[in-house]
C-alpha positions as CSV (number, residue, x, y, z in Angstrom):
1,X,-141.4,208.7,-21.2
2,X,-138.6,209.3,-23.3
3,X,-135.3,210.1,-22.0
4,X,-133.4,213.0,-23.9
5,X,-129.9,212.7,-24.4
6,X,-126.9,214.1,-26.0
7,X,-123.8,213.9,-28.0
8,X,-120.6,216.2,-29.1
9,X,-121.1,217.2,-33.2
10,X,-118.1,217.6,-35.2
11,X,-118.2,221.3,-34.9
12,X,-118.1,220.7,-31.2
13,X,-121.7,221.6,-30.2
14,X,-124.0,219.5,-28.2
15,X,-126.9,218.0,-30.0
16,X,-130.0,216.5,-28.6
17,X,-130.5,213.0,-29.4
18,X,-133.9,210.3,-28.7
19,X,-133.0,207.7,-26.2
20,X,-134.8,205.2,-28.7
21,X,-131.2,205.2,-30.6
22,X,-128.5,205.3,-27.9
23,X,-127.4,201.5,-27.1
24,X,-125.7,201.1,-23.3
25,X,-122.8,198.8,-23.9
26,X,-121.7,199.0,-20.1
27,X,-124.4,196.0,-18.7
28,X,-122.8,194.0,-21.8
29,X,-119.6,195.0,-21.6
30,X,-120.1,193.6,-17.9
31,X,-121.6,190.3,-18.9
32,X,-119.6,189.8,-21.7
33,X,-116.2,189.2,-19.3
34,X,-119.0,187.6,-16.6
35,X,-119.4,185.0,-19.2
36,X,-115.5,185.0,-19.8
37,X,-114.9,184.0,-16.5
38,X,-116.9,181.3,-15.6
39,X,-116.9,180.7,-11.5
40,X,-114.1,178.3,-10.1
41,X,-115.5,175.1,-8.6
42,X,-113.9,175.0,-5.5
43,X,-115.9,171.7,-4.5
44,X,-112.9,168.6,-3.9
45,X,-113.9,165.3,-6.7
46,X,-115.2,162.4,-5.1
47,X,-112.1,160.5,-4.8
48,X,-110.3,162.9,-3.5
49,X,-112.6,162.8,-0.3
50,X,-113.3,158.6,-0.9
51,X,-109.4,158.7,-0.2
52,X,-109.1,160.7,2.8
53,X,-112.4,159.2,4.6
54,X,-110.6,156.2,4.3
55,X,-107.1,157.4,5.6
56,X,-109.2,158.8,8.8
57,X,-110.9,155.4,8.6
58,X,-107.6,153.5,9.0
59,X,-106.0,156.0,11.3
60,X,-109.2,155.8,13.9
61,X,-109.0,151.5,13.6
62,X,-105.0,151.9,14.1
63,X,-105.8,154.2,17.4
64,X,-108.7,151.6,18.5
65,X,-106.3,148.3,17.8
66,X,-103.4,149.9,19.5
67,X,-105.1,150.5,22.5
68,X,-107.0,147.5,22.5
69,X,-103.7,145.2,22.5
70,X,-102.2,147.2,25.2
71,X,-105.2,146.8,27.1
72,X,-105.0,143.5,27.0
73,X,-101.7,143.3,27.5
74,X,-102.1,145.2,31.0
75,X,-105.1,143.0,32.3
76,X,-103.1,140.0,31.1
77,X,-100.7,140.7,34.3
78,X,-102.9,141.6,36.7
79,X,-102.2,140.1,39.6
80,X,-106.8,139.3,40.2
81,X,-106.1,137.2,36.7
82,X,-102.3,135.4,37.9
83,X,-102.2,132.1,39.4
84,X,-101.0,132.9,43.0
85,X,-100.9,129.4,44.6
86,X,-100.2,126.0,42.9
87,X,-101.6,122.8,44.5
88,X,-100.1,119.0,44.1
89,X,-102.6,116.0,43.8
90,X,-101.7,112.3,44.1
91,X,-98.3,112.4,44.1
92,X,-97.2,109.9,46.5
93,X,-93.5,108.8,45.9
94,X,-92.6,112.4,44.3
95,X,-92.2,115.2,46.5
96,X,-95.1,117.4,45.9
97,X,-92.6,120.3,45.9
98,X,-90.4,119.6,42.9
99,X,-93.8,119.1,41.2
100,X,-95.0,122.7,42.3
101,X,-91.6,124.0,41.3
102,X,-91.4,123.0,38.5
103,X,-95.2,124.4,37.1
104,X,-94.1,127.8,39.0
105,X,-90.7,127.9,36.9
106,X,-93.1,127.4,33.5
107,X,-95.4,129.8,34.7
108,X,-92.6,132.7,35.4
109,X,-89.9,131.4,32.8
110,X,-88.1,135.1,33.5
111,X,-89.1,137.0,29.8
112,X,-91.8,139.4,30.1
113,X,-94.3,137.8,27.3
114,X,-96.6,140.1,25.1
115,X,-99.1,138.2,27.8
116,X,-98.9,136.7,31.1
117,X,-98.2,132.8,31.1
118,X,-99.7,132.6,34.8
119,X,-102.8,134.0,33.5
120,X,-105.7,131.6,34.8
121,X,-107.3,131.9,31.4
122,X,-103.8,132.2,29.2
123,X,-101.7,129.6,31.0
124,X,-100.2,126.8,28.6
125,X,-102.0,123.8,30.1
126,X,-101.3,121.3,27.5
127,X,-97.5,122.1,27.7
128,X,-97.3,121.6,31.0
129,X,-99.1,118.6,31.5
130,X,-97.6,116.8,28.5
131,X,-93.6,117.9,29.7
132,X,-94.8,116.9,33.0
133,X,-95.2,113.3,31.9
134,X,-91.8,113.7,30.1
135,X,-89.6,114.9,32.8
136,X,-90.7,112.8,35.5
137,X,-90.9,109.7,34.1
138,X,-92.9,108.0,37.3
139,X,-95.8,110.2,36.5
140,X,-98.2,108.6,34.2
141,X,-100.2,111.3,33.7
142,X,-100.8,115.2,34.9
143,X,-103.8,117.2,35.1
144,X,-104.1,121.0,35.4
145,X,-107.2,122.4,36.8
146,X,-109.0,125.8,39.0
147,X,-111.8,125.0,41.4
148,X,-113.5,128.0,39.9
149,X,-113.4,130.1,37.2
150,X,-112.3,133.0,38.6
151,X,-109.8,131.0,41.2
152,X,-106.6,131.8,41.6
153,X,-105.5,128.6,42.5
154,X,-104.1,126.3,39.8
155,X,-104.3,122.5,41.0
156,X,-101.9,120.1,39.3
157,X,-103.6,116.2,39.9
158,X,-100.8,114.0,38.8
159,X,-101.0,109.8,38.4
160,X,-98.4,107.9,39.0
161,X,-97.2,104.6,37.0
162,X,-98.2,101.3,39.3
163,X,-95.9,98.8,39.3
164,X,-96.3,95.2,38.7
165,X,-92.9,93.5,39.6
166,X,-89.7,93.7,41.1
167,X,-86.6,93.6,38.9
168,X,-83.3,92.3,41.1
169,X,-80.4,91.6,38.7
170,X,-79.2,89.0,41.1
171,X,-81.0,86.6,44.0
172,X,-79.6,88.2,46.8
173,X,-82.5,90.8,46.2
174,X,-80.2,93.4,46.6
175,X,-80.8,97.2,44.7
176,X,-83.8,95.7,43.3
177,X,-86.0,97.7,40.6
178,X,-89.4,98.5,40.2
179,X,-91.0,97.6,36.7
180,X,-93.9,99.4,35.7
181,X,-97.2,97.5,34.5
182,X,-97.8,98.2,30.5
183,X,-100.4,96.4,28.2
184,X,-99.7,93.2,27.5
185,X,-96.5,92.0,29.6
186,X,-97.6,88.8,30.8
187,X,-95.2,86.5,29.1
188,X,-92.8,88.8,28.3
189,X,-89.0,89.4,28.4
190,X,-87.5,92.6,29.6
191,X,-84.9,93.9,27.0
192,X,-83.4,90.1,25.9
193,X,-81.1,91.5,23.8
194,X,-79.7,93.9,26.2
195,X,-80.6,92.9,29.6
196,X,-76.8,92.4,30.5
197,X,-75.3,95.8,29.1
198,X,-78.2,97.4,31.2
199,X,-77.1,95.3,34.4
200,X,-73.8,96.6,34.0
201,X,-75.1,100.3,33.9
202,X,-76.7,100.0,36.4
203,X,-74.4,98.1,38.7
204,X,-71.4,101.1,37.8
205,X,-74.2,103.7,38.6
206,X,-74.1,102.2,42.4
207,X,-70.2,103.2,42.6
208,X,-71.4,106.8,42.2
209,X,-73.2,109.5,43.9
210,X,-76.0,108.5,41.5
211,X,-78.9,106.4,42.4
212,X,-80.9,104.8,39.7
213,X,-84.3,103.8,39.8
214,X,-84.2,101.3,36.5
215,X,-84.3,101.6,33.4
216,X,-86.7,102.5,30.6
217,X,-86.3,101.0,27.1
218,X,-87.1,103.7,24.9
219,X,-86.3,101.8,21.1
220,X,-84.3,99.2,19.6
221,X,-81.1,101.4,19.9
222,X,-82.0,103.1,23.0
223,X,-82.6,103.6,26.6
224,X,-83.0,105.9,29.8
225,X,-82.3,106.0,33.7
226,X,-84.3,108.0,35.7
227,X,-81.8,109.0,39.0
228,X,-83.8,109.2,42.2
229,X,-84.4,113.0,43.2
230,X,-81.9,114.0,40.5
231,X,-83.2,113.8,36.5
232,X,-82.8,111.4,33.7
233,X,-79.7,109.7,31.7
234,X,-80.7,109.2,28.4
235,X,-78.0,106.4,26.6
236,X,-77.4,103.9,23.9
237,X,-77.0,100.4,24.4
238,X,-73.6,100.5,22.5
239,X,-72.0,102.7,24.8
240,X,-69.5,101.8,27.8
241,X,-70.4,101.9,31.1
242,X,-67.5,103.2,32.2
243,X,-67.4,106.2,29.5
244,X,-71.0,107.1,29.8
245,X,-70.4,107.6,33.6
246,X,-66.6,109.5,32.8
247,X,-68.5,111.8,30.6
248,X,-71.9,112.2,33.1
249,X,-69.4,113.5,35.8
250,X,-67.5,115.6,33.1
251,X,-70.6,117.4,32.1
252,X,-71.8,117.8,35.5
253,X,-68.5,119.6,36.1
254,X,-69.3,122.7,33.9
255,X,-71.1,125.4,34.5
256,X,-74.2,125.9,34.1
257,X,-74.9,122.1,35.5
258,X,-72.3,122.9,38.2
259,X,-74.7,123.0,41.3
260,X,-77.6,123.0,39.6
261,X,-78.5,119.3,39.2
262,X,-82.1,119.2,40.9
263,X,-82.9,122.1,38.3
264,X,-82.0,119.0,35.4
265,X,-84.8,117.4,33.0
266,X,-82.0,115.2,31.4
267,X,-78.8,114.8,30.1
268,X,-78.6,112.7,26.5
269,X,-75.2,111.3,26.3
270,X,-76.0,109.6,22.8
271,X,-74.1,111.8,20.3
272,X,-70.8,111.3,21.0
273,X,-68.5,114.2,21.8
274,X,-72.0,116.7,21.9
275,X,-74.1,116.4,24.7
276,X,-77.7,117.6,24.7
277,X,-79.4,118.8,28.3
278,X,-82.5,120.2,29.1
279,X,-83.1,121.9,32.5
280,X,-86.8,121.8,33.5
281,X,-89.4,124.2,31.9
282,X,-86.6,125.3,29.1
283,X,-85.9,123.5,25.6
284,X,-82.9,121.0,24.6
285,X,-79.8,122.7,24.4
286,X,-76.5,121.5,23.1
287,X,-73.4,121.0,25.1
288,X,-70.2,120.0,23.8
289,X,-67.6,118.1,25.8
C-alpha cells in the first residue's frame, strides 16, 4: 500500500507526493543523539569495593577483639575463678601466717591489673615461689598448688633448710647459731677470712632490739643476717659494726619503715650513704640516708 503524502510548492500550493521518496529523519535524528550519549556506568570498579569489604572486614574483627579482651577481662575477676583461701604446708619453725600473708599481699598487690593476679589459672606461681625462697631465707624451697582444677584453694607446701650443726662463737654455748647443711661441708671452714668481723656483728646485734639468727655468706665481699620474725640485713664485711647498726636504726626511723618492720623483705646497707629496701611482694627501692 502506498502512503500518499504532501508538500508546500513554491507558489504555495499543496502537491501530492509518493511515500517511496520522503525520508523520516525523526527515528535518526533520535538515534543519532542515542548514540551521542552513551549510558553512564554507574557500577563502582573493583577496588573500590575490594577497599571497603576490607574496611567492614577490619571494623567487624576490631568490634569482635574489643569485646573479646573485655570479656576476658571481666571473667578474669570473678570471684568462682579468685583464690579465696590460702593454705600453709610444712612450715614448722615459720609462722604459717606470715607465710599466708605474704602470698595474699602478691595476690592483691592494690593496682587493678588488665587481669586478676588471684586468678586460679592466671596467678604468677613461679614468682611467688622463687621470692618465697628469697625473702625467707629458712625456706629451702616453696611449692604452689590447687587440689583441683577448679579449687579455690591455693596450697603453698614450703621446705625448710635442715640443719647440721650448731655455731656458738664462744664455749659457754651461749646465743648459739644454727648452720644449715649444704653439699659438701664436711671438712670445711665457715667464712676463715671473716669469721671474727661476723662474731662482732653479731655479738652488737644482741645489744639491740634485733635478734639474729646467723649469718649467710652470700660472696667473697658479702654477707646477710636474717632477724628472727623481723626481715634480713644484707652487709659487707668491710663495714663497722657499730655504723651498720647506727644506720639500721636510722633507716628504721623514717617513714615508710616507721612501724612497718614485719612488712620488711630486707634492708641492704652496702652502698654507703643509699640504702636499698624491699618490703615483701614489692621490688627494691632506693632509700637515701
Amino acid at each position: 500500500m502506498v502512503r500518499s503524502q504532501f508538500r508546500r510548492s513554491s507558489g504555495g500550493t499543496w502537491e501530492k507526493m509518493s511515500s517511496e521518496k520522503i525520508v523520516d529523519l525523526r527515528g535518526k535524528r533520535a538515534l543519532f543523539f542515542y548514540r551521542q550519549r552513551p549510558p553512564v556506568d554507574k557500577r563502582v570498579p573493583l577496588r573500590e569495593r575490594k577497599r571497603k569489604l576490607r574496611l567492614i572486614a577490619l571494623t567487624v574483627l576490631f568490634l569482635i577483639f574489643a569485646v573479646g579482651a573485655f570479656g576476658l577481662h571481666y571473667v578474669s575477676y570473678m570471684g568462682r575463678f579468685s583464690v579465696n583461701s590460702i593454705e600453709v604446708k610444712g612450715a614448722a619453725t615459720i609462722d604459717p601466717g606470715v607465710i599466708r600473708q605474704y602470698v595474699d599481699h602478691v595476690l592483691n598487690d592494690g593496682p587493678r591489673h588488665y587481669l586478676s593476679r588471684s586468678n586460679i589459672f592466671l596467678y604468677p606461681r613461679s614468682v611467688i615461689e622463687k621470692d618465697i625462697v628469697i625473702d625467707f631465707p629458712r625456706i629451702k624451697s616453696a611449692t604452689l598448688s590447687r587440689p583441683s582444677f577448679f579449687s579455690t584453694t591455693l596450697i603453698v607446701t614450703v621446705q625448710e633448710r635442715t640443719f647440721f650443726a650448731l655455731w656458738c662463737p664462744d664455749a659457754s654455748k651461749q646465743g648459739c647459731y644454727q648452720m644449715p647443711s649444704a653439699p659438701s661441708t664436711i671438712g670445711q671452714v665457715f667464712a676463715p677470712s671473716h669469721l671474727s668481723e661476723i662474731i662482732a656483728l653479731l655479738e652488737r646485734f644482741t645489744q639491740t632490739a634485733y635478734i639474729p639468727e646467723g649469718a649467710i655468706v652470700e660472696n667473697p665481699r658479702d654477707f646477710s643476717v636474717p632477724l628472727k620474725d623481723r626481715f634480713i640485713i644484707k652487709a659487707s664485711f668491710d663495714m663497722d659494726p657499730d655504723t651498720l647498726i647506727k644506720n639500721l636504726q636510722l633507716i628504721l626511723s623514717n617513714p615508710p619503715l616507721r612501724g612497718n618492720e614485719r612488712n620488711i623483705a630486707y634492708i641492704d646497707l652496702r652502698f654507703g650513704d643509699r640504702v636499698y629496701y624491699k618490703m615483701k611482694g614489692d621490688t627494691p627501692v632506693p632509700q637515701a640516708q
